[in-house]
PAMI-778723 format. One record per residue (C-alpha): x, y, z; residue in one letter. Coordinates in nm, 2 decimals, always signed. Layout:
N
<<X; Y; Z>; a> ...
% end
This chain:
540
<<+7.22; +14.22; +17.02>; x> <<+7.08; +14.00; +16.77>; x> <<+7.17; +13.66; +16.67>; x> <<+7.18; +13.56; +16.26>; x> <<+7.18; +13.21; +16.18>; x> <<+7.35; +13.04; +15.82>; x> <<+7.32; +12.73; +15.71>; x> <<+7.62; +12.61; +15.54>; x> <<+7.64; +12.26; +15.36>; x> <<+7.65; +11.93; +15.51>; x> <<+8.04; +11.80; +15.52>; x> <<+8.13; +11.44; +15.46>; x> <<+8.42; +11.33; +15.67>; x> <<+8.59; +10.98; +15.63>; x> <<+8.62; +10.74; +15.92>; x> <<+8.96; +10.78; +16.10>; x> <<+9.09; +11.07; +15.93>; x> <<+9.07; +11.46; +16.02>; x> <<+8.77; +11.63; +15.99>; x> <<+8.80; +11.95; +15.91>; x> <<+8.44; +12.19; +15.91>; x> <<+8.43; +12.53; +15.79>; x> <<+8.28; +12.82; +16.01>; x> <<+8.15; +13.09; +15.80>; x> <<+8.29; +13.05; +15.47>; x> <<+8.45; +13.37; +15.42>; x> <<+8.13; +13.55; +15.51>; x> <<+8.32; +13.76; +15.75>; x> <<+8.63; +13.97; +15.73>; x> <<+8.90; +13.84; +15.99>; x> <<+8.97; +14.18; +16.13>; x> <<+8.60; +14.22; +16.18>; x> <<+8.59; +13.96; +16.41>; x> <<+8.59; +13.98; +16.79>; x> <<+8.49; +13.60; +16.87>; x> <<+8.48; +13.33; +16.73>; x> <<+8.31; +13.01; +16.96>; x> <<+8.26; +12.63; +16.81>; x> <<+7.97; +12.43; +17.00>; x> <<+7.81; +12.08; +16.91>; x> <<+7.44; +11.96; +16.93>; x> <<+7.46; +11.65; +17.24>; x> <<+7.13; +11.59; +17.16>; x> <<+6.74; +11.77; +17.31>; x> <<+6.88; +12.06; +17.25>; x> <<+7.17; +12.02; +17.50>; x> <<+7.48; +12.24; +17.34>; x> <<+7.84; +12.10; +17.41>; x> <<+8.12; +12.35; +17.40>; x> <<+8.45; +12.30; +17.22>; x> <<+8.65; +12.62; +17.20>; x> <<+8.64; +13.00; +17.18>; x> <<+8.89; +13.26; +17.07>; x> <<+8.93; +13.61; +17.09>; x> <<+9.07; +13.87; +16.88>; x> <<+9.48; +13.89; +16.92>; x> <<+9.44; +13.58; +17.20>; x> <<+9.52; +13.22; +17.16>; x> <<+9.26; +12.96; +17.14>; x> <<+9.08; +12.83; +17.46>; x> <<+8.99; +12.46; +17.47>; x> <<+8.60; +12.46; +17.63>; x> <<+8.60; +12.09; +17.57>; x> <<+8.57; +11.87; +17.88>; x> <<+8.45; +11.54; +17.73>; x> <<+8.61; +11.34; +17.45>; x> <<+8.68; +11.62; +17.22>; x> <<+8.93; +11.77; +17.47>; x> <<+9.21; +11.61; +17.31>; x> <<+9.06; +11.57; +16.97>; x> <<+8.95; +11.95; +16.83>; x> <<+9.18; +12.27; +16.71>; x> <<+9.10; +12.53; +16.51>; x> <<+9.35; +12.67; +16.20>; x> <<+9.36; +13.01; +16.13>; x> <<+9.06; +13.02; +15.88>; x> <<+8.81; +12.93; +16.19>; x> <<+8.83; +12.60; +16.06>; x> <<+8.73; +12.32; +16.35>; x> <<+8.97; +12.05; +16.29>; x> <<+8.83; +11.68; +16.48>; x> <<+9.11; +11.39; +16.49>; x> <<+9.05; +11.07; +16.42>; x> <<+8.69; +11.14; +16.28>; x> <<+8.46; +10.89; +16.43>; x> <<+8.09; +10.75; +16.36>; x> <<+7.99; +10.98; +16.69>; x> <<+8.10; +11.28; +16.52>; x> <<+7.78; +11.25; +16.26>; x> <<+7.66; +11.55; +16.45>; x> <<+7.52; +11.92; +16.42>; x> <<+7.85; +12.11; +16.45>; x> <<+7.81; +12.53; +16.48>; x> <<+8.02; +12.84; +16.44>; x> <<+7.92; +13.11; +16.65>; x> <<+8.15; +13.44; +16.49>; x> <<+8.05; +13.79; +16.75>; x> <<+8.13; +14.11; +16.55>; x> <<+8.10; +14.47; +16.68>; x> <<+7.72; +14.44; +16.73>; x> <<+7.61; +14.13; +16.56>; x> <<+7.62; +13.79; +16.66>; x> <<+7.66; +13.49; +16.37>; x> <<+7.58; +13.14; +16.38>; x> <<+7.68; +12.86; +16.09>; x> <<+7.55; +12.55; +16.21>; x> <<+7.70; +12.22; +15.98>; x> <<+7.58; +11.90; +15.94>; x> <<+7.84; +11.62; +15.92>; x> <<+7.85; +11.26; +15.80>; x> <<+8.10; +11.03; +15.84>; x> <<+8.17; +10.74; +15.60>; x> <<+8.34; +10.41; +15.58>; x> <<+8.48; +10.21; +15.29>; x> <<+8.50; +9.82; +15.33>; x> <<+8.81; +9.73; +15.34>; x> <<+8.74; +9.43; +15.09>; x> <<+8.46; +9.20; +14.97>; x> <<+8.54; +8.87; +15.05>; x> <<+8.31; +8.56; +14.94>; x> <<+8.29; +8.30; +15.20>; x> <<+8.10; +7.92; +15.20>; x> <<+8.15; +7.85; +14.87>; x> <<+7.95; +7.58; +14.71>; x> <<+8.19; +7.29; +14.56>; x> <<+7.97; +7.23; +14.26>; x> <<+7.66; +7.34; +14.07>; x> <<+7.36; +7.07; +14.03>; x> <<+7.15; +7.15; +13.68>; x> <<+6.75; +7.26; +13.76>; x> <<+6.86; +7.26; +14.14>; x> <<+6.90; +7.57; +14.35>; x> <<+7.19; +7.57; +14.52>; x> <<+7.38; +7.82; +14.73>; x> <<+7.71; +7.93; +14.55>; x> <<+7.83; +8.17; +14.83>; x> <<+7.80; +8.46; +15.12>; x> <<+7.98; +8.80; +14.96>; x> <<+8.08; +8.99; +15.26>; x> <<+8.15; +9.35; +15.36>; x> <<+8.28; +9.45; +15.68>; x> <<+8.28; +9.77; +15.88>; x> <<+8.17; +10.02; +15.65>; x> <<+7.91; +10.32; +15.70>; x> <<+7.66; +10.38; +15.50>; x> <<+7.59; +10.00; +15.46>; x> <<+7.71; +9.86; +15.13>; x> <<+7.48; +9.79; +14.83>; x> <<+7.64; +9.46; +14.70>; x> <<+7.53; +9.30; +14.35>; x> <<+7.62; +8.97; +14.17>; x> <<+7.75; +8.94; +13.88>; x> <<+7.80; +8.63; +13.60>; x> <<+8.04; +8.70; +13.34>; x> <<+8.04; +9.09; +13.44>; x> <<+7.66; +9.11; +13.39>; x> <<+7.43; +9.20; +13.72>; x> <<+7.21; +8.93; +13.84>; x> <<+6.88; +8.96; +13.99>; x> <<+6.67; +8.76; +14.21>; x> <<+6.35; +8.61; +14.01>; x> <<+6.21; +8.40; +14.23>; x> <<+6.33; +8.09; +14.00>; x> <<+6.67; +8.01; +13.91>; x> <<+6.81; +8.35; +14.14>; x> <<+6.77; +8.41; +14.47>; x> <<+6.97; +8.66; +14.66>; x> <<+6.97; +8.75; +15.05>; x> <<+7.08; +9.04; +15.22>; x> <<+7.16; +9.11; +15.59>; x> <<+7.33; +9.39; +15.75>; x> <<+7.48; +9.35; +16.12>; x> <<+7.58; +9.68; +16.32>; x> <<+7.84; +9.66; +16.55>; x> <<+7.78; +9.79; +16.86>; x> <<+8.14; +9.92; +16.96>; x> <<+8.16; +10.12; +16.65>; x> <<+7.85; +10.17; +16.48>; x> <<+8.01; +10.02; +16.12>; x> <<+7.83; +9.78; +15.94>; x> <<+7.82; +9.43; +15.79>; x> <<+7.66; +9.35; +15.50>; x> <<+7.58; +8.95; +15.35>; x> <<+7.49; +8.87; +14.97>; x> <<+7.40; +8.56; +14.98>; x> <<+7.33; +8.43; +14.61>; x> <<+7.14; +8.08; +14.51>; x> <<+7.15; +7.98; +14.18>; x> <<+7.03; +7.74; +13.98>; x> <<+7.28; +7.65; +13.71>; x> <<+7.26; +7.55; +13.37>; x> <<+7.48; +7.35; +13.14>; x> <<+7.56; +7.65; +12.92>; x> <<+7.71; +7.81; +13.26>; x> <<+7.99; +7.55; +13.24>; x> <<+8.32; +7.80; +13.27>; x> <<+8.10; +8.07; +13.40>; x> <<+8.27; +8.34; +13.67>; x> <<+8.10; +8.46; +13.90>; x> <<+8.20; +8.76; +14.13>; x> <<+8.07; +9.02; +14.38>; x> <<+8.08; +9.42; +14.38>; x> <<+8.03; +9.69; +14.63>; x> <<+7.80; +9.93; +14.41>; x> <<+7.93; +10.30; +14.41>; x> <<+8.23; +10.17; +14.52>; x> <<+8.61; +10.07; +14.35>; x> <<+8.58; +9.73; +14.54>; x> <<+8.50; +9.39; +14.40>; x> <<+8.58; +9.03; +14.45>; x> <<+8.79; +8.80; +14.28>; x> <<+8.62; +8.57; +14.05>; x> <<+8.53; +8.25; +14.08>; x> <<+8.36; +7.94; +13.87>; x> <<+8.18; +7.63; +13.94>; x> <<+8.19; +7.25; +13.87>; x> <<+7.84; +7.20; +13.69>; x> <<+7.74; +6.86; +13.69>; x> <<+7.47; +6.69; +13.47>; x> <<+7.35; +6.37; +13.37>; x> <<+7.46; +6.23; +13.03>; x> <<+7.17; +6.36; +12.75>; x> <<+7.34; +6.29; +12.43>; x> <<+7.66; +6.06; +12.34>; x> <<+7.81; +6.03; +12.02>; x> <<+8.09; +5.78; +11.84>; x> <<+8.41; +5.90; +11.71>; x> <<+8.61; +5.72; +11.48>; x> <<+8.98; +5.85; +11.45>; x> <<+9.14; +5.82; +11.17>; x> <<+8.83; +6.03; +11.04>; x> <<+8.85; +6.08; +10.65>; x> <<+8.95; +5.79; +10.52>; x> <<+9.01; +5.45; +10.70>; x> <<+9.25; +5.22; +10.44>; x> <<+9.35; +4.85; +10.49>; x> <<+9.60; +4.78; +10.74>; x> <<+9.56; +5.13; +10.91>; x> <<+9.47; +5.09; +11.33>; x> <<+9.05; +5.23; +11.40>; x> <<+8.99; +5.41; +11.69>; x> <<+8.64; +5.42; +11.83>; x> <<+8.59; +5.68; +12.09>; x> <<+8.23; +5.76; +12.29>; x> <<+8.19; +6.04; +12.38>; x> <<+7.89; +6.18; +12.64>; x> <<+7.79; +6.50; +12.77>; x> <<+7.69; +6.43; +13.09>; x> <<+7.95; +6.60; +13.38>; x> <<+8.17; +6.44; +13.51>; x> <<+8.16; +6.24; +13.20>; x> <<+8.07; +5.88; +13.20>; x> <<+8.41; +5.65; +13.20>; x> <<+8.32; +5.29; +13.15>; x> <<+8.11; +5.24; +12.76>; x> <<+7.98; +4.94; +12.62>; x> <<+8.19; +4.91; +12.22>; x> <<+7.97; +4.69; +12.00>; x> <<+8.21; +4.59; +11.68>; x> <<+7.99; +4.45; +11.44>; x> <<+7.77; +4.17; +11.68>; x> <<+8.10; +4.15; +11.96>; x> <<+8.07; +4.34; +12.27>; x> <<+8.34; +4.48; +12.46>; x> <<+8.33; +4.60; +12.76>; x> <<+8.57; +4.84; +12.86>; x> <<+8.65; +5.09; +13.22>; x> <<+8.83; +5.41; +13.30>; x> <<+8.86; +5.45; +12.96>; x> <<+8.68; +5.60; +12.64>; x> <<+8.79; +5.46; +12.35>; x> <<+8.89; +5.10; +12.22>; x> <<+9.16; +5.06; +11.89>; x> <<+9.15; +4.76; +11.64>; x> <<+9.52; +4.73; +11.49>; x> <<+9.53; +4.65; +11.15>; x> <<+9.17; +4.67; +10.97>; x> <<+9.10; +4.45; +10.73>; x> <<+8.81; +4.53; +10.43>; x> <<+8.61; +4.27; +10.66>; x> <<+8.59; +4.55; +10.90>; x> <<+8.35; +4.73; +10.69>; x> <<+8.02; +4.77; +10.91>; x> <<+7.83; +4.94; +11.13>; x> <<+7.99; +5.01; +11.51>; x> <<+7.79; +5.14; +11.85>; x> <<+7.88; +5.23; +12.15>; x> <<+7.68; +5.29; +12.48>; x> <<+7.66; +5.39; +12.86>; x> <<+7.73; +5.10; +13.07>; x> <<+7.45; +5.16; +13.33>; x> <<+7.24; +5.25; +13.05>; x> <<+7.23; +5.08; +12.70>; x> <<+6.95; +5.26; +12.54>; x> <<+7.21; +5.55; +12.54>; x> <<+7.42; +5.46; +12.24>; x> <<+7.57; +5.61; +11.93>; x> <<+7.61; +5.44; +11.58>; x> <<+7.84; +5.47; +11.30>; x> <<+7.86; +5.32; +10.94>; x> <<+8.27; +5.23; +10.91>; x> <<+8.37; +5.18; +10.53>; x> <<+8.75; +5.02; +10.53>; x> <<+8.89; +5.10; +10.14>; x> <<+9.08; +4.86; +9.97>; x> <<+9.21; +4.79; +9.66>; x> <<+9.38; +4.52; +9.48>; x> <<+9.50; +4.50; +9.09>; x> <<+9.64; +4.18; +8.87>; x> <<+9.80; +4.27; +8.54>; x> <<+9.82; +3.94; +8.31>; x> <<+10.05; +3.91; +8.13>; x> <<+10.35; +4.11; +8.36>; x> <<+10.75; +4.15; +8.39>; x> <<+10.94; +4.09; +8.04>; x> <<+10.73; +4.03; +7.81>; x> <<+10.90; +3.91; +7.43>; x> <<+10.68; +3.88; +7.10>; x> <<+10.72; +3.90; +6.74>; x> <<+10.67; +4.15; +6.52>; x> <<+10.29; +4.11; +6.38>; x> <<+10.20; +3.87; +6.71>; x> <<+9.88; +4.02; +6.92>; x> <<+9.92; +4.08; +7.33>; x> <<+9.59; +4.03; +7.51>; x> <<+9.64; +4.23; +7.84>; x> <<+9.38; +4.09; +8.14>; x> <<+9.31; +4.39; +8.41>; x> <<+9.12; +4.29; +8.69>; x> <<+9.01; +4.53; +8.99>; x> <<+8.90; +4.47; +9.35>; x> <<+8.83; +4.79; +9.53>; x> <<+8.57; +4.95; +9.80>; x> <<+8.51; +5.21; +9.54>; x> <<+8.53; +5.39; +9.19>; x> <<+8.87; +5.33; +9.07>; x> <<+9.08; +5.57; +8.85>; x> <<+9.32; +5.43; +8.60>; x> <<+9.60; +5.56; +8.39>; x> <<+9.83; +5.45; +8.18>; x> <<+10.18; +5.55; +8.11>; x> <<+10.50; +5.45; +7.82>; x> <<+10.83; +5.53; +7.93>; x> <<+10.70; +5.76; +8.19>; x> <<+10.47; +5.94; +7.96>; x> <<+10.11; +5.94; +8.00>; x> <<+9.90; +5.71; +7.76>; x> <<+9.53; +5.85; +7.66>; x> <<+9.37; +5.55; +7.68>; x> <<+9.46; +5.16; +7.75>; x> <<+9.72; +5.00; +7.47>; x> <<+9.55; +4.77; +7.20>; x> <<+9.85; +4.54; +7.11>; x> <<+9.66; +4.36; +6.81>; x> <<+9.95; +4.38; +6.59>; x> <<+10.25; +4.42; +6.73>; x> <<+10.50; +4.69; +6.58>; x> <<+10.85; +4.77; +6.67>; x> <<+10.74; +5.10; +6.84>; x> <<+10.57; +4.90; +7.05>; x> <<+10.81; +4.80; +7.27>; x> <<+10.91; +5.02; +7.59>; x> <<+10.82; +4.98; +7.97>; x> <<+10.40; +4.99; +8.05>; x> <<+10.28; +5.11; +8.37>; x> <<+9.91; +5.06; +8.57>; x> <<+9.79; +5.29; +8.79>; x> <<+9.53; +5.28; +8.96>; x> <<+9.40; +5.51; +9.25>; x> <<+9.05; +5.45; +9.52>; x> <<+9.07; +5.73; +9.82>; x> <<+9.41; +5.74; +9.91>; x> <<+9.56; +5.41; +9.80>; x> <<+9.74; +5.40; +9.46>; x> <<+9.84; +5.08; +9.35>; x> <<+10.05; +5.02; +9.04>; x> <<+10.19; +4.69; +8.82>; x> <<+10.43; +4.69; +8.52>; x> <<+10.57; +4.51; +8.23>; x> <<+10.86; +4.57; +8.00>; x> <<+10.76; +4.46; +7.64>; x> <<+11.00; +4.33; +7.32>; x> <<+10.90; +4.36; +7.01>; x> <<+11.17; +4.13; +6.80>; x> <<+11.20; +4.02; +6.43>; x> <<+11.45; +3.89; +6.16>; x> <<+11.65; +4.19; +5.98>; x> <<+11.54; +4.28; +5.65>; x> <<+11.63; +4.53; +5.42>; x> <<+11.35; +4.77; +5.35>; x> <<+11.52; +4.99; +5.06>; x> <<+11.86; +5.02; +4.86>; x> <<+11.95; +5.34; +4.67>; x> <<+12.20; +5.53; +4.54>; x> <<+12.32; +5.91; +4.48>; x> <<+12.55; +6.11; +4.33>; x> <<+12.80; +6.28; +4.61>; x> <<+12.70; +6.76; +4.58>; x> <<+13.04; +6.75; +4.46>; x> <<+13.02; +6.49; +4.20>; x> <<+13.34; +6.33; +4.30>; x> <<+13.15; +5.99; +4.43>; x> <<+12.86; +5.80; +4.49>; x> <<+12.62; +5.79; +4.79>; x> <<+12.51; +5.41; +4.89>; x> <<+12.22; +5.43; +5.15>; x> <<+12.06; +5.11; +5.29>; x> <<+11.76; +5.13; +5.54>; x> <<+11.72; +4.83; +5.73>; x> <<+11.43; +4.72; +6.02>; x> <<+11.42; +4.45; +6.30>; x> <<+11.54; +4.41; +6.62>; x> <<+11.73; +4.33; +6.77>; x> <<+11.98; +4.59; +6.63>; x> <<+12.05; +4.46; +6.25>; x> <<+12.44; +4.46; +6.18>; x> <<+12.47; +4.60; +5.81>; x> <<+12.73; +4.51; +5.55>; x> <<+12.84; +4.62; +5.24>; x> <<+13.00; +4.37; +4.95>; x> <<+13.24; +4.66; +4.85>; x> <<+13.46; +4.86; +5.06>; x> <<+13.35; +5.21; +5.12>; x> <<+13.41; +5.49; +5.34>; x> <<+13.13; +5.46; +5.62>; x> <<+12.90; +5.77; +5.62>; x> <<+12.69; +5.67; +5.93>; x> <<+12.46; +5.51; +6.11>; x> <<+12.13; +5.65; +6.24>; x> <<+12.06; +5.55; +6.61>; x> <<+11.83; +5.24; +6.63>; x> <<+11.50; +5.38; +6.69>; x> <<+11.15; +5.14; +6.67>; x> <<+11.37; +4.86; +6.50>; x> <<+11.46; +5.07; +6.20>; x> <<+11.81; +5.19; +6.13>; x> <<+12.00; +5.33; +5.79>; x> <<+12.35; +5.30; +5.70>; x> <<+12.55; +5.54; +5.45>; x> <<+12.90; +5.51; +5.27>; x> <<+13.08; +5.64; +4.96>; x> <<+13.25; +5.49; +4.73>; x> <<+13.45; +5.60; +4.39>; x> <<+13.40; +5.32; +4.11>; x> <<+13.65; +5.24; +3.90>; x> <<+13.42; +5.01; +3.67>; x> <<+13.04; +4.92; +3.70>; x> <<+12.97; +4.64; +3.95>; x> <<+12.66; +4.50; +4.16>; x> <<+12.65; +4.58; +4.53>; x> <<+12.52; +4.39; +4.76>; x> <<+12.38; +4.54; +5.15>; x> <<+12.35; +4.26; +5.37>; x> <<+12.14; +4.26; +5.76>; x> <<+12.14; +4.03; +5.98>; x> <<+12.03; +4.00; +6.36>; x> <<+12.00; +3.65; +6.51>; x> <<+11.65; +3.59; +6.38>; x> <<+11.74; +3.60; +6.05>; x> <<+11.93; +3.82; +5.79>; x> <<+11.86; +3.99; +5.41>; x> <<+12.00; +4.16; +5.15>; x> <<+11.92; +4.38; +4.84>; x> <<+12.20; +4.42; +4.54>; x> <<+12.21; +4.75; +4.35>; x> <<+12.40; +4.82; +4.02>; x> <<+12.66; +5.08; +4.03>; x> <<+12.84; +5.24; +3.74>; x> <<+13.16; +5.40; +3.70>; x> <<+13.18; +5.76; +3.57>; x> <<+13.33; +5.69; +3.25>; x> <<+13.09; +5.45; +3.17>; x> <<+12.81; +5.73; +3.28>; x> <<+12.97; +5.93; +3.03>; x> <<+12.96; +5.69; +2.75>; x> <<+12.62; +5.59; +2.82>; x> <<+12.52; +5.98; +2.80>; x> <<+12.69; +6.02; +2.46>; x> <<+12.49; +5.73; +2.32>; x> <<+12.17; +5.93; +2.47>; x> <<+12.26; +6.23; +2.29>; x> <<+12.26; +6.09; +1.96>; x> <<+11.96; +5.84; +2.02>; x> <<+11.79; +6.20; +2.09>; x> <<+11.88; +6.37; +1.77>; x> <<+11.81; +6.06; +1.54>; x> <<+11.49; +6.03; +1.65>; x> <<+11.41; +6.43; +1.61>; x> <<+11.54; +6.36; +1.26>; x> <<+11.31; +6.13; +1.21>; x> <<+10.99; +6.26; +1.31>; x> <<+11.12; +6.56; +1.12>; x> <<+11.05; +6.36; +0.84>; x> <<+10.73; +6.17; +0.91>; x> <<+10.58; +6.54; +0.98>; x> <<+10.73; +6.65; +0.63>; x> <<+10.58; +6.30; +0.48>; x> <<+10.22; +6.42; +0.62>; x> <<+10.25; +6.75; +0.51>; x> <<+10.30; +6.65; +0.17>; x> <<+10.08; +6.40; +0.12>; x> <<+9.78; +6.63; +0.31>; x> <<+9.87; +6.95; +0.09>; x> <<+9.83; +6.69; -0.23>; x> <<+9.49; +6.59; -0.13>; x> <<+9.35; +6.94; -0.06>; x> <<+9.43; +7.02; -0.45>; x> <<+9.27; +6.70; -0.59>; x> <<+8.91; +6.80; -0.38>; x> <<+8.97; +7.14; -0.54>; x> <<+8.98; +6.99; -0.85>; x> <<+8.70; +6.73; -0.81>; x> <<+8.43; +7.01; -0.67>; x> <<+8.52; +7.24; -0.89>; x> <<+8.65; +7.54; -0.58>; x> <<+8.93; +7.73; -0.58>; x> <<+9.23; +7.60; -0.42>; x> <<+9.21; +7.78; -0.06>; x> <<+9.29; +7.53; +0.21>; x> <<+9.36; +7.69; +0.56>; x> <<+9.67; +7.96; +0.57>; x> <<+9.62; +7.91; +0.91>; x> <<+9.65; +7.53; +0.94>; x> <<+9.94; +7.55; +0.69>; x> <<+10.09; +7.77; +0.91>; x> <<+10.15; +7.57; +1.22>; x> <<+10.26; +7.27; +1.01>; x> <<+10.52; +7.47; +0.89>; x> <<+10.60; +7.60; +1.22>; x> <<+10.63; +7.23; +1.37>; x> <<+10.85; +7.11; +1.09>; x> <<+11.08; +7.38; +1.18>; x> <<+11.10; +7.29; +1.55>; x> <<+11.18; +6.91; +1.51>; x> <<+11.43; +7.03; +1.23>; x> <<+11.61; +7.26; +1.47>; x> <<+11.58; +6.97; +1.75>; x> <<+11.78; +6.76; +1.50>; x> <<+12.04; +6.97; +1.50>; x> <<+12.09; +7.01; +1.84>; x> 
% end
């Protein structure tokens, strides 16, 4: 009978669970099976038998070691091991007997482990800049094969470089079970960027990592700086905060404050406040490391200010005519911009008050602006003088039935305006730039003088204006009539008088040279023509 041996593929079981290995496959039909025997390799060659089974019998345990209580078989020929162990990493083979052949399927077997967890142990309470140190052991117990571990900063692998990395690995068996312990041990030499860094351990292959961690980095102080709070613009009367600030870790806590030639000293503390700056403030500020003064930070501290006299100011009360010399002075840290506004409406330039008018008077107002500060002074100006009547006139009412008095008046205050006849008041335009006009009517009976008086408590005026009544106007326009016609009639005449004597002297120079008589048709013509005009003037 001849024996035919398979190979079948290596089986990986995992520590502590069943283990199941396959015998042939499915090489062999069931039914064609007589036997079917499980052995083990013990080692030089020495075979250990597990269990055998016939065709239509139950299976027989072999087994008088360990395995007694540990294998089975299921109904594919399958050897089933409980509890799989590191012991078990073993040749295992199927021997299947046939009619007249004898088969054996000999299986290798591994048997892994998984950590249960990484842990990092001895962890280093803070990180030195340029100085190795060791940041911590990442452990990983009981597990077979070994585990690979790698670091990893900010989820990127580190690797030992003989500098600033160096990493250590151990791996311990233990005895009683043949698992494995495995020690990272990672020294790093940190640097100031790795401030916040995390730092963390994985098992490579493998769904296990540790939790992260970081490190206090300490450094000396290489750089310090001076802050000055508020930071865009410092005005008079505002509080200054200086505050030094170094980069060293931990940071520095007592500074030296120089304020302009005074030192101050101050501990446990990084800044130092002057309450209410004044423009003497202005200057240059340092600040330094107590235990060393050639560490120190400067800053050039501008304090803006502004002040702003307006001469002359308040109520101001001239006459009419009078100049008003306005004095502006500024004091300010910088540029100042200044406007000018009457009655709340912007001015394009500065007022020139060399002659006063009314429309001069109203409320002025200065403003002018450095940085943020705005600053603004005021005065309310007057312009007064006498009344006086600037015109008198008179028209006829659209319907003819009455006359239209208008007198336009100017000074200020207000004039009061009255008439010498009584008259139905028309109105009064509102007072505007010391000028006002005042309107009635009146129906004359007979022609008069009338008189429109102003007054205001500087002084008062007054203008006459004759008036006639209509049937005077209508006498005086008969009179006009006829003065018209007369005097048409008249140069009716003279023309006729020059026509005559011109006509006489054209025949005598006929006579004299000795021509015919032909003076100008033409120039008769239009004399002719003119007479007839002035003739039919006449009678109209």
């Amino acid at each position: 009978m001849s024996v035919k041996f398979t190979s079948l593929e290596p089986i990986i079981g995992q520590y502590g669970e069943m283990l199941k290995i396959p015998c042939n496959s499915g090489a062999i039909k069931a039914e064609d099976i007589a036997i079917t025997k499980w052995k083990y390799d013990k080692g030089d060659g020495v075979p250990g038998y597990l269990l055998v089974k016939q065709k239509n019998q139950n299976v027989s345990i072999s087994a008088t070691d360990e395995y007694k209580v540990r294998v089975s078989m299921d109904k594919n020929s399958s050897l089933l091991i409980s509890a799989a162990k590191l012991s078990d990493q073993r040749t295992f083979t199927c021997m299947v007997v046939t009619g007249g052949d004898v088969f054996e399927y000999p299986v290798n077997v591994l048997i892994h482990k998984l950590p249960a967890k990484l842990e990092i142990s001895g962890e280093a309470e803070e990180l030195e800049i340029g100085r190795l140190t060791k940041l911590g052991n990442c452990v990983a117990k009981d597990a077979n094969p070994p585990a690979n571990i790698t670091w990893f900063k900010n989820n990127k692998p580190l690797e030992a470089d003989g500098k600033g990395i160096s990493i250590k690995v151990s791996v311990v068996e233990e005895s009683s079970t043949g698992l494995s312990t495995t020690t990272s041990t990672l020294e790093y030499s940190a640097m100031k960027e790795d401030t916040g860094a995390k730092f963390k351990c994985r098992a490579d292959g493998l769904p296990l990592e540790s939790s992260s961690m970081n490190f206090t980095i300490t450094y000396s102080t290489e750089n310090i700086m001076l802050e000055v709070s508020p930071q865009k613009e410092l005005k008079e009367g505002d509080n200054l905060t200086l505050k030094c600030v170094a980069d060293g870790n931990p940071a520095p806590t007592n500074f030296n404050f120089h304020l302009k030639g005074e030192l101050v000293t101050v501990e446990n503390t990084d800044t130092y406040t002057i309450a209410n700056v004044s423009r003497d403030a202005t200057g240059e500020y340092k600040c330094s490391l107590t235990d060393d003064t050639s560490m120190e930070a400067t800053r050039n501290i501008t304090v803006t200010y502004l002040d702003i006299n307006l001469s002359p100011s308040g109520n101001i009360v001239k006459r009419a005519g009078e100049a008003l010399n306005l004095s502006l002075q500024i004091d300010s840290s910088g540029k100042a911009e200044v406007s000018w506004t009457k009655n709340n409406a912007k001015l394009g330039k500065q007022p020139n008050f060399t002659k006063l008018g009314y429309s001069d008077s109203g409320r002025y107002e200065w403003t002018v602006t450095v940085g943020h500060i705005t600053r603004t002074a005021s005065f309310d100006l007057t312009v007064e003088g006498p009344a006086v009547v600037k015109s008198l006139f008179k028209n006829r009412s659209n319907d003819g039935q009455h006359k239209v008095l208008t007198c336009e008046a100017e000074g200020s205050p207000k004039p009061a305006v009255s008439w010498s006849i009584n008259g139905t008041v028309l109105g009064e335009s509102p007072f505007v730039n010391g000028k006002i006009t005042h309107k009635i009517k009146v129906v004359p009976s007979a022609n008069l003088t009338v008189h429109c008086t102003v007054t205001n408590r500087l002084g008062n005026d007054s203008r006459a204006i004759n008036v006639s009544s209509y049937q005077s106007e209508d006498s005086d326009q008969t009179r006009l009539v006829v003065g018209v016609i007369v005097g048409l009639l008249i140069a009716t005449l003279v023309i006729g008088l020059a026509y005559w004597v011109y006509s006489k002297k054209s025949k005598q120079g006929s006579w004299k040279t000795g021509e015919k008589e032909c003076g100008s048709s033409e120039e008769e013509k239009k004399l002719e023509e003119k007479v007839e005009e002035n003739s039919q003037k006449a009678e109209v």
